[in-house]
KOLNU-233799 format. One record per residue: residue number from 1; x negated, y negated, z of N, C-alpha, C in turn. Coordinates in nm, 3 decimals, padded with zeros to 5 digits. Layout:
N
{rec NUM {X Y Z} {X Y Z} {X Y Z}}
...
***
This chain:
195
{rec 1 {01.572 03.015 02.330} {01.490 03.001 02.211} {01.352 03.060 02.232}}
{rec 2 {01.298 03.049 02.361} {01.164 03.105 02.372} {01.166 03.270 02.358}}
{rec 3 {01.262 03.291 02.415} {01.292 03.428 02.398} {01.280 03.529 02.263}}
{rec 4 {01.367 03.435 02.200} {01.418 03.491 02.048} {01.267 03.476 01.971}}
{rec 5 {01.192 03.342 02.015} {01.060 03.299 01.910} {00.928 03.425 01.957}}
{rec 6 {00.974 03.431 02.038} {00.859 03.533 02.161} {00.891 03.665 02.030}}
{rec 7 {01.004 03.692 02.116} {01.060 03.856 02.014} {01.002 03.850 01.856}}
{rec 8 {01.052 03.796 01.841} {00.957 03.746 01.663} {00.837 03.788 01.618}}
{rec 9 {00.750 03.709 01.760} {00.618 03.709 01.773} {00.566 03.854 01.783}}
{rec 10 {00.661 03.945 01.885} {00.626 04.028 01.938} {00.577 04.156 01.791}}
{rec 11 {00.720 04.135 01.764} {00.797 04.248 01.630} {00.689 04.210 01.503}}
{rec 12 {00.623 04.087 01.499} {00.508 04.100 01.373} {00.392 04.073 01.376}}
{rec 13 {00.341 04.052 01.502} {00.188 04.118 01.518} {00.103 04.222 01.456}}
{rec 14 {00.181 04.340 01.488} {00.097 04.474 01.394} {00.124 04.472 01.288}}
{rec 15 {00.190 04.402 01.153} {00.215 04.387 01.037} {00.087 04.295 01.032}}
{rec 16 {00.104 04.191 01.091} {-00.022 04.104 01.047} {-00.128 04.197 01.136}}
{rec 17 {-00.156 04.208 01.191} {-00.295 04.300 01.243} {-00.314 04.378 01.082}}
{rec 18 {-00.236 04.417 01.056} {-00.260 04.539 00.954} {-00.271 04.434 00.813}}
{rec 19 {-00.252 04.368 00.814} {-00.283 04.270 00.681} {-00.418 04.249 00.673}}
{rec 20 {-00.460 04.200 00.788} {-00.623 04.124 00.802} {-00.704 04.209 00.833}}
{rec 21 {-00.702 04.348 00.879} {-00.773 04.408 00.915} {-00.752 04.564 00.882}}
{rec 22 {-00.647 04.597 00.762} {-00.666 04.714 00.695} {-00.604 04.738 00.571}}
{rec 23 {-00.584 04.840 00.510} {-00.593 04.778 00.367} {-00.418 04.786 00.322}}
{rec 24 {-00.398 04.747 00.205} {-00.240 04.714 00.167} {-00.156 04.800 00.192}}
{rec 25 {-00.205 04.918 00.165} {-00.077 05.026 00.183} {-00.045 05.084 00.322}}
{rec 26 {-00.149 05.038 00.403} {-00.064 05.072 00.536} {00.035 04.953 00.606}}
{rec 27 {-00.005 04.846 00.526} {00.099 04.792 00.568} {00.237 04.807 00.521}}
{rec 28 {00.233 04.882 00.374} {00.382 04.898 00.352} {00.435 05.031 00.412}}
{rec 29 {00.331 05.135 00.452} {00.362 05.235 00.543} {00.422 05.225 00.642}}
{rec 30 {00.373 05.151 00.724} {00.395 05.063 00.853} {00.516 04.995 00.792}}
{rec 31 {00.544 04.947 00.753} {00.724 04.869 00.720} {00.798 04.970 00.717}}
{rec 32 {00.774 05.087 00.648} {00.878 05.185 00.645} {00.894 05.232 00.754}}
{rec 33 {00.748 05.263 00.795} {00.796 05.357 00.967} {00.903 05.213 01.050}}
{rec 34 {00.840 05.117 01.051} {00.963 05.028 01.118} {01.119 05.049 01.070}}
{rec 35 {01.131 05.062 00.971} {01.286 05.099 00.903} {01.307 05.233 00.962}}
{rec 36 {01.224 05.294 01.012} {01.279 05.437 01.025} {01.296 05.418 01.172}}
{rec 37 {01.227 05.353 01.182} {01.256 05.314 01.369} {01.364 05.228 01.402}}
{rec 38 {01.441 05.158 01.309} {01.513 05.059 01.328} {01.644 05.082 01.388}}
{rec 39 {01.676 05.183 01.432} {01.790 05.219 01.489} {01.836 05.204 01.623}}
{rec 40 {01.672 05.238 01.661} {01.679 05.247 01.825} {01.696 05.084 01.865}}
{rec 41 {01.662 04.976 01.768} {01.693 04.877 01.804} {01.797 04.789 01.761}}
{rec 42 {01.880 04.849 01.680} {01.997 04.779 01.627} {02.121 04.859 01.751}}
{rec 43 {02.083 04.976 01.775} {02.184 05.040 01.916} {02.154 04.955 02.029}}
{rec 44 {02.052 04.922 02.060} {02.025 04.857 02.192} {02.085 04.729 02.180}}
{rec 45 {02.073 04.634 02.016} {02.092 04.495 02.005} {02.286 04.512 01.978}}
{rec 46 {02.303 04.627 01.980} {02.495 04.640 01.993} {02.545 04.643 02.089}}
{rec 47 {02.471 04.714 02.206} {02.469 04.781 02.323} {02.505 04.609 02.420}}
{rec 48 {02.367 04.539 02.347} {02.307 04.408 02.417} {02.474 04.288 02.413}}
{rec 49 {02.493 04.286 02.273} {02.573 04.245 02.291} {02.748 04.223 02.296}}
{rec 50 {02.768 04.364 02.286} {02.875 04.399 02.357} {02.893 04.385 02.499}}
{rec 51 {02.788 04.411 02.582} {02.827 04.418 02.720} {02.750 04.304 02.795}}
{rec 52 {02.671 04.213 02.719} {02.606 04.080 02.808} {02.716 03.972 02.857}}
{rec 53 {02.816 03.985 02.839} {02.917 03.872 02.843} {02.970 03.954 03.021}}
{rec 54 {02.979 04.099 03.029} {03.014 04.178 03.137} {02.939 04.132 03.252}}
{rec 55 {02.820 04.177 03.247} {02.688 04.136 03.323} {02.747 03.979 03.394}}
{rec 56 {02.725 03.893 03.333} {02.724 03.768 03.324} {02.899 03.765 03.431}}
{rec 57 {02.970 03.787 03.359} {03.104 03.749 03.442} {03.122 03.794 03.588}}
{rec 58 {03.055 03.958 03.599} {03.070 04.046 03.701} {02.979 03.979 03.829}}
{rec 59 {02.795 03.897 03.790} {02.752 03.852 03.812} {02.785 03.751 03.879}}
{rec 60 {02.823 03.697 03.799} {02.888 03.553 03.898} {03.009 03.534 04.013}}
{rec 61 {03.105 03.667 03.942} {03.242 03.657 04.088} {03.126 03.797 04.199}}
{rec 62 {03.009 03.760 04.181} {02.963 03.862 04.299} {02.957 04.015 04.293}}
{rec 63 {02.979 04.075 04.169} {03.051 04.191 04.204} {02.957 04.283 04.082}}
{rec 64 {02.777 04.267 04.163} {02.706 04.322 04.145} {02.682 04.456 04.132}}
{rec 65 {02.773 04.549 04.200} {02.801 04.695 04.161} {02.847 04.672 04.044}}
{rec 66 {02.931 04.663 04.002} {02.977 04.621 03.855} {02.832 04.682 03.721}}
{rec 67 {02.783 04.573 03.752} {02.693 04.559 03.676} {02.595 04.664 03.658}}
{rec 68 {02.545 04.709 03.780} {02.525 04.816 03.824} {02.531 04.953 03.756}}
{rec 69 {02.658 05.007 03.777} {02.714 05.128 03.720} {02.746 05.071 03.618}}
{rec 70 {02.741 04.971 03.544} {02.780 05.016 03.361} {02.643 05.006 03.271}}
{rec 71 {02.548 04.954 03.334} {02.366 04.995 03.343} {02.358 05.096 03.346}}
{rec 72 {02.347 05.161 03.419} {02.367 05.295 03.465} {02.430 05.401 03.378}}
{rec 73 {02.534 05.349 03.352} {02.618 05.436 03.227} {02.516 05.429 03.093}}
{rec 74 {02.489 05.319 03.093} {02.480 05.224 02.949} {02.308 05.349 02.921}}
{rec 75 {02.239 05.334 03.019} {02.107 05.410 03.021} {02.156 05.534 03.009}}
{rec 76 {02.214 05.607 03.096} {02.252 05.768 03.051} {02.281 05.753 02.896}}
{rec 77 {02.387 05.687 02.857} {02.401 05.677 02.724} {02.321 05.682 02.591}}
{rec 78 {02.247 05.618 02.656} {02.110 05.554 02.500} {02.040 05.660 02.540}}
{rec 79 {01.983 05.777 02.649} {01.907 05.863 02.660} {01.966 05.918 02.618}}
{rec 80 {02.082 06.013 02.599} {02.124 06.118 02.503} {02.099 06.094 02.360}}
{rec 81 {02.194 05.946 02.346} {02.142 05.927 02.163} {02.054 05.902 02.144}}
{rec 82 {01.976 05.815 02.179} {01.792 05.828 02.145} {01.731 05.972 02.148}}
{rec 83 {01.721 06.029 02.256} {01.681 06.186 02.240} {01.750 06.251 02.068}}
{rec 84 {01.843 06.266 02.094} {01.852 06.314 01.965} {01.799 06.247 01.805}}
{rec 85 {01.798 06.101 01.848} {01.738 06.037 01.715} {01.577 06.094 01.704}}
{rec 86 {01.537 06.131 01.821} {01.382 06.108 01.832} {01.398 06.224 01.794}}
{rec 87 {01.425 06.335 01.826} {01.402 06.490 01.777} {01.375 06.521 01.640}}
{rec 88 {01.498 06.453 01.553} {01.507 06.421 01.448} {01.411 06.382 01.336}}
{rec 89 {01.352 06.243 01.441} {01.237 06.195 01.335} {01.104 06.307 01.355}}
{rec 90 {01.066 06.316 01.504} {00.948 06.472 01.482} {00.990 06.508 01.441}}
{rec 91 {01.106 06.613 01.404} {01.117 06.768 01.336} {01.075 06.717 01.199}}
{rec 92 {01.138 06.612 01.123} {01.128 06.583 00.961} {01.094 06.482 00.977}}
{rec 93 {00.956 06.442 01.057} {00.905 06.310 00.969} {00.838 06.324 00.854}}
{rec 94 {00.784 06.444 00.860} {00.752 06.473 00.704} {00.819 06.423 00.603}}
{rec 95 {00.920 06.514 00.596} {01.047 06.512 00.508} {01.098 06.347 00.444}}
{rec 96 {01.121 06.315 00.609} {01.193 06.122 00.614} {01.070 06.053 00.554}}
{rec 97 {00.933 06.050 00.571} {00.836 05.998 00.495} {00.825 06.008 00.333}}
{rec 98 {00.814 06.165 00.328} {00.811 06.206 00.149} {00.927 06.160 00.065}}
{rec 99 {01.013 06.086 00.156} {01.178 06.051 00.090} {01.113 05.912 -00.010}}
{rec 100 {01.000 05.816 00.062} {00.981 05.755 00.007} {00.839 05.738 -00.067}}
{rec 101 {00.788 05.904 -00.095} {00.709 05.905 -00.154} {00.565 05.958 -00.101}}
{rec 102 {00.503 06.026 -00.202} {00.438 06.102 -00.100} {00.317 06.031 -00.089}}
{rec 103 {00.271 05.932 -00.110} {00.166 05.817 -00.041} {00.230 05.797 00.129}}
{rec 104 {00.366 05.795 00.104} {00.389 05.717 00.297} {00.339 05.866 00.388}}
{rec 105 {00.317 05.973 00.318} {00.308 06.092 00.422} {00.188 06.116 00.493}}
{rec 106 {00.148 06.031 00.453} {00.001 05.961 00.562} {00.057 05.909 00.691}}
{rec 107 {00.159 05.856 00.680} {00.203 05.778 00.816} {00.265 05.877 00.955}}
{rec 108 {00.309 06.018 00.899} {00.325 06.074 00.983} {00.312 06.081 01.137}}
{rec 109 {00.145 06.029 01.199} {00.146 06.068 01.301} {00.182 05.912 01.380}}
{rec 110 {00.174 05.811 01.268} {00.182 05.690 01.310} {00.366 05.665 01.307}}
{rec 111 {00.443 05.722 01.227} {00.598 05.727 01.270} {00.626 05.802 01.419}}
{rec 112 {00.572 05.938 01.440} {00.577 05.977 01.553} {00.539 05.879 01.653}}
{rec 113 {00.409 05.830 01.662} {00.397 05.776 01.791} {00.501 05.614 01.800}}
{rec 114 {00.516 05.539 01.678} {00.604 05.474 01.715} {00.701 05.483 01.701}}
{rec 115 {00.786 05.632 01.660} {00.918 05.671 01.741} {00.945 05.641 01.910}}
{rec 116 {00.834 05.675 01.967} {00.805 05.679 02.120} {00.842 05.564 02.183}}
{rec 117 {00.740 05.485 02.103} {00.792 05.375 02.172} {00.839 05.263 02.156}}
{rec 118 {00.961 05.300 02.042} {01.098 05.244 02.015} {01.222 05.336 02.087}}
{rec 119 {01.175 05.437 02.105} {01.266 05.537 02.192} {01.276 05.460 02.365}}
{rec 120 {01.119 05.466 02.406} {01.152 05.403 02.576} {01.239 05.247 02.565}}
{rec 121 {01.177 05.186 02.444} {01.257 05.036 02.421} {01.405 05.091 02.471}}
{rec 122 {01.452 05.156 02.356} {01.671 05.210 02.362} {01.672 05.283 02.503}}
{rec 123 {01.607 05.353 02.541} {01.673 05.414 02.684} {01.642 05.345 02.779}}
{rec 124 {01.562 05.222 02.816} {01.531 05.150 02.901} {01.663 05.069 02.959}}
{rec 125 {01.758 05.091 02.812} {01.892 05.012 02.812} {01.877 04.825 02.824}}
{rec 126 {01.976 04.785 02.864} {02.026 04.676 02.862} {01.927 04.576 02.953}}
{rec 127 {01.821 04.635 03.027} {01.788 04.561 03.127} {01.736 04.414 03.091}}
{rec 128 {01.655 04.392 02.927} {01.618 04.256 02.894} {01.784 04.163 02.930}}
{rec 129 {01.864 04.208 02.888} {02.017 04.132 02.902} {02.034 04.132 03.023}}
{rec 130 {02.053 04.196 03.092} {02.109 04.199 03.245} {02.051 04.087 03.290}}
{rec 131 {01.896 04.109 03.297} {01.776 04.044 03.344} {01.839 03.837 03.322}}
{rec 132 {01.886 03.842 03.173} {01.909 03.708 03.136} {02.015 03.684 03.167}}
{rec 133 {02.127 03.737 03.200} {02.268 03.734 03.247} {02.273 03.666 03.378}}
{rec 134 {02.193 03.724 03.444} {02.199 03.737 03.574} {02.078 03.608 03.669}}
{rec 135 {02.032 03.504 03.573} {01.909 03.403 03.646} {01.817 03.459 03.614}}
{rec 136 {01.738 03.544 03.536} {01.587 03.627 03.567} {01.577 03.592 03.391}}
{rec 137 {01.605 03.474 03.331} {01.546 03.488 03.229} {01.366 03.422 03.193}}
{rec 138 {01.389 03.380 03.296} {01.229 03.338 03.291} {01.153 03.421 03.292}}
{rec 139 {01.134 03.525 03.389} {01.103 03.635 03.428} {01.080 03.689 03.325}}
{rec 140 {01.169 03.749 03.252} {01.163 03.795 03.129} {01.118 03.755 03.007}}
{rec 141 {01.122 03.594 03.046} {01.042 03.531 02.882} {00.917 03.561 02.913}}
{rec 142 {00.787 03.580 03.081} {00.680 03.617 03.109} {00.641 03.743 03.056}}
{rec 143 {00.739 03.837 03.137} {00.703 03.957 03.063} {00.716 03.994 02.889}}
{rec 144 {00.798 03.894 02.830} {00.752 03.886 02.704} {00.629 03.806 02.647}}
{rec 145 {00.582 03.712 02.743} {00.431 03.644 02.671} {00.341 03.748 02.699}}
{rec 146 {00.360 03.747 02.865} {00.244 03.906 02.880} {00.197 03.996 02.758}}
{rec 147 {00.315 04.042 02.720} {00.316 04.170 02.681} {00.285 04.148 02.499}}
{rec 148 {00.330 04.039 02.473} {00.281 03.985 02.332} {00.113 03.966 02.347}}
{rec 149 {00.060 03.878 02.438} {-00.078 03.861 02.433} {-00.159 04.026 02.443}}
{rec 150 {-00.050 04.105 02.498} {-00.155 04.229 02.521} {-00.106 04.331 02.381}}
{rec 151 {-00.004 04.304 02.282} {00.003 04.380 02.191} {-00.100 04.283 02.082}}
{rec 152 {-00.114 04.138 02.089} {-00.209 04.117 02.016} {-00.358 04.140 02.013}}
{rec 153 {-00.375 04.158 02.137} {-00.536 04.240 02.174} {-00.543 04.346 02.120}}
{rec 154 {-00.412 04.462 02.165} {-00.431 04.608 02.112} {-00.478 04.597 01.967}}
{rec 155 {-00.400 04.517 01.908} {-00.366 04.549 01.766} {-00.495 04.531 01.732}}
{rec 156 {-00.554 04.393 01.741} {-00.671 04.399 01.665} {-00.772 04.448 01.696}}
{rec 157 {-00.742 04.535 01.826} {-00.876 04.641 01.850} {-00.838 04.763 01.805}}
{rec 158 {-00.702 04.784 01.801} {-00.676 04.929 01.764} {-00.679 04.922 01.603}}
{rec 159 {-00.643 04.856 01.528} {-00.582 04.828 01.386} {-00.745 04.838 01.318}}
{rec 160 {-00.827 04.769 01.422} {-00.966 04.722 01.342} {-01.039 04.833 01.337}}
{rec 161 {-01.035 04.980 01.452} {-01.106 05.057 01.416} {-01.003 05.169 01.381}}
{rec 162 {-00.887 05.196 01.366} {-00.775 05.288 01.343} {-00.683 05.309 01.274}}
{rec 163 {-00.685 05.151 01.197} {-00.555 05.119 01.092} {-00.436 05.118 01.141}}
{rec 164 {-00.350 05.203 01.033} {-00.206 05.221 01.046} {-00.170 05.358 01.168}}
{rec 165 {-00.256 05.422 01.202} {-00.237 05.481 01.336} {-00.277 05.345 01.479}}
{rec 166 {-00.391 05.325 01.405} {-00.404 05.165 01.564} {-00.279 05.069 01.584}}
{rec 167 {-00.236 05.029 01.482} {-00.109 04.955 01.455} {00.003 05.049 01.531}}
{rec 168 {00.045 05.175 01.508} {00.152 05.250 01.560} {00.120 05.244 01.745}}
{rec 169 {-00.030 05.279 01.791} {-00.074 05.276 01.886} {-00.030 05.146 01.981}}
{rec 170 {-00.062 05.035 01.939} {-00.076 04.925 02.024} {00.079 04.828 01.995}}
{rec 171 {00.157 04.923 01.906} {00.341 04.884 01.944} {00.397 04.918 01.988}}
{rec 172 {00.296 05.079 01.994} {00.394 05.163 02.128} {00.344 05.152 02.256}}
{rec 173 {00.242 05.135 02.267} {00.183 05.097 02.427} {00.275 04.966 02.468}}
{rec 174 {00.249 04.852 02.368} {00.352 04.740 02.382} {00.480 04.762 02.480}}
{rec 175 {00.560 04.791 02.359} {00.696 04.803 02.411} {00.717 04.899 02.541}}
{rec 176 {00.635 05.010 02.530} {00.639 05.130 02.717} {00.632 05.025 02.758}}
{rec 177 {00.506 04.922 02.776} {00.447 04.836 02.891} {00.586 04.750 02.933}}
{rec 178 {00.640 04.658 02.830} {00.722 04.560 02.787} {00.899 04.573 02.935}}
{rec 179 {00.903 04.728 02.843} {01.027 04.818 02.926} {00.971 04.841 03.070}}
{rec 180 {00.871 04.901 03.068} {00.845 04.960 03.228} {00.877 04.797 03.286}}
{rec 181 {00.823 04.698 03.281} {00.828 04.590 03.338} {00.971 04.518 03.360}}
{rec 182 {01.036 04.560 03.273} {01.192 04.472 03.274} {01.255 04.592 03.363}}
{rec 183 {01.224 04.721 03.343} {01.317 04.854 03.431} {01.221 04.794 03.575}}
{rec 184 {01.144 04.746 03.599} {01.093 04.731 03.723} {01.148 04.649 03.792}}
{rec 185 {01.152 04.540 03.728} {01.225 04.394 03.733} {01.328 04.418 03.787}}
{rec 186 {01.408 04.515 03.714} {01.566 04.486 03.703} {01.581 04.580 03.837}}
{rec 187 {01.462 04.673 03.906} {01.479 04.765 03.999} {01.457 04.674 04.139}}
{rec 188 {01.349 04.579 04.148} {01.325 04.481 04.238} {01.469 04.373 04.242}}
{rec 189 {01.538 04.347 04.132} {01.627 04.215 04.176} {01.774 04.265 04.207}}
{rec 190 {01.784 04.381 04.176} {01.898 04.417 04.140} {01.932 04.607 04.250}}
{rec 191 {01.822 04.684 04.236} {01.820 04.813 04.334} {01.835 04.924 04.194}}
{rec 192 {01.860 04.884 04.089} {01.901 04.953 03.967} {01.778 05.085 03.914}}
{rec 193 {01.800 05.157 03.902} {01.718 05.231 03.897} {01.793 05.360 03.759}}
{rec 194 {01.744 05.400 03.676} {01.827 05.419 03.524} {01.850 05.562 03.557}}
{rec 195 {01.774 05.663 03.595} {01.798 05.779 03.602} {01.847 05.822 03.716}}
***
C-alpha cells in the first residue's frame, strides 16, 4: 500500500505544482503531454505484471539466474520499443501536439523532455518488481519517498520560475533519478546489470 500511495504521490506532484504556481492552461498541456507519455508506462505496468509472479517463484526455489536473464531480456526488450516510441514523439511532437490543438503546441519542448524521462522509466525494465519480488521492497518504498520529496522540491522551484517546461523538467529528473536508483539496487542485490 505504501508503495501504490507513494506512486500516486509521485505521478501528481507536477500537476499540482502547476496548479498553484502557473497558470490553467499549462496544466491541461501538461495532462496531455502525460497521455502522450502514457505508454511507456502502461508497457512497463504489462511487462510488471506479467512476469512478477516469475521473479517471485524463480526467487524462492533459488534459481536466481532465472530471474536474471528474463531482466535482462525484459530490458533489451523495452529498449528497442521505447526507442522507437521516443523517436516518434521528437520527430512529430509538433504534429501529436497540434492534434489537440494548436494552444497545446506550446508544450513541445516540455513533451520532449518528458518523453525522456518516461523513456529511462520503460527501459530501466522490471527492476521496481524484481526489487519487490525478491525482499527489497522496502528499499524500494525509500527510493520512492526519496525521490518524491526531491520531485516535490524540483517542481516548485522549477514550475515557480519555468512553468510547464519546469514541471516537464523536475518529472524527468525525477523518474532518471528514481530508475538509476532501483537499476543500482537491483545491480548491488542481485549482479544484474541491463545492458
Amino acid at each position: 500500500y505504501y508503495i501504490a500511495i507513494t506512486n500516486f504521490i509521485f505521478a501528481s506532484i507536477d500537476i499540482l505544482s502547476l496548479g498553484f504556481f502557473s497558470v490553467n492552461s499549462d496544466v491541461g498541456v501538461f495532462s496531455i503531454i502525460l497521455r502522450i507519455v502514457l505508454p511507456f508506462s502502461v508497457m512497463l505496468i504489462v511487462i510488471n505484471n506479467l512476469f512478477s509472479r516469475d521473479f517471485s517463484v524463480w526467487y524462492e526455489a533459488g534459481e536466481l539466474d532465472k530471474c536474471i536473464q528474463l531482466y535482462t531480456k525484459l530490458v533489451k526488450g523495452s529498449l528497442v520499443v521505447g526507442s522507437m516510441y521516443l523517436v516518434i514523439i521528437i520527430v512529430f511532437s509538433h504534429d501529436i501536439l497540434y492534434f489537440f490543438g494548436g494552444d497545446f503546441v506550446k508544450g513541445r519542448d516540455a513533451l520532449i523532455i518528458t518523453s525522456i524521462g518516461y523513456f529511462v522509466l520503460f527501459v530501466s525494465g522490471p527492476s521496481a518488481v524484481m526489487l519487490m519480488m525478491t525482499g527489497y521492497e522496502k528499499d524500494y518504498r525509500n527510493i520512492l519517498i526519496y525521490t518524491s520529496i526531491l520531485n516535490l522540491a524540483l517542481s516548485v522551484v522549477f514550475v515557480s520560475f519555468f512553468g510547464l517546461l519546469g514541471a516537464a523538467i523536475s518529472t524527468s529528473v525525477s523518474l532518471i533519478v528514481k530508475n538509476i536508483a532501483s537499476l543500482r539496487l537491483a545491480k548491488i542485490k542481485f549482479g544484474v546489470w541491463s545492458f
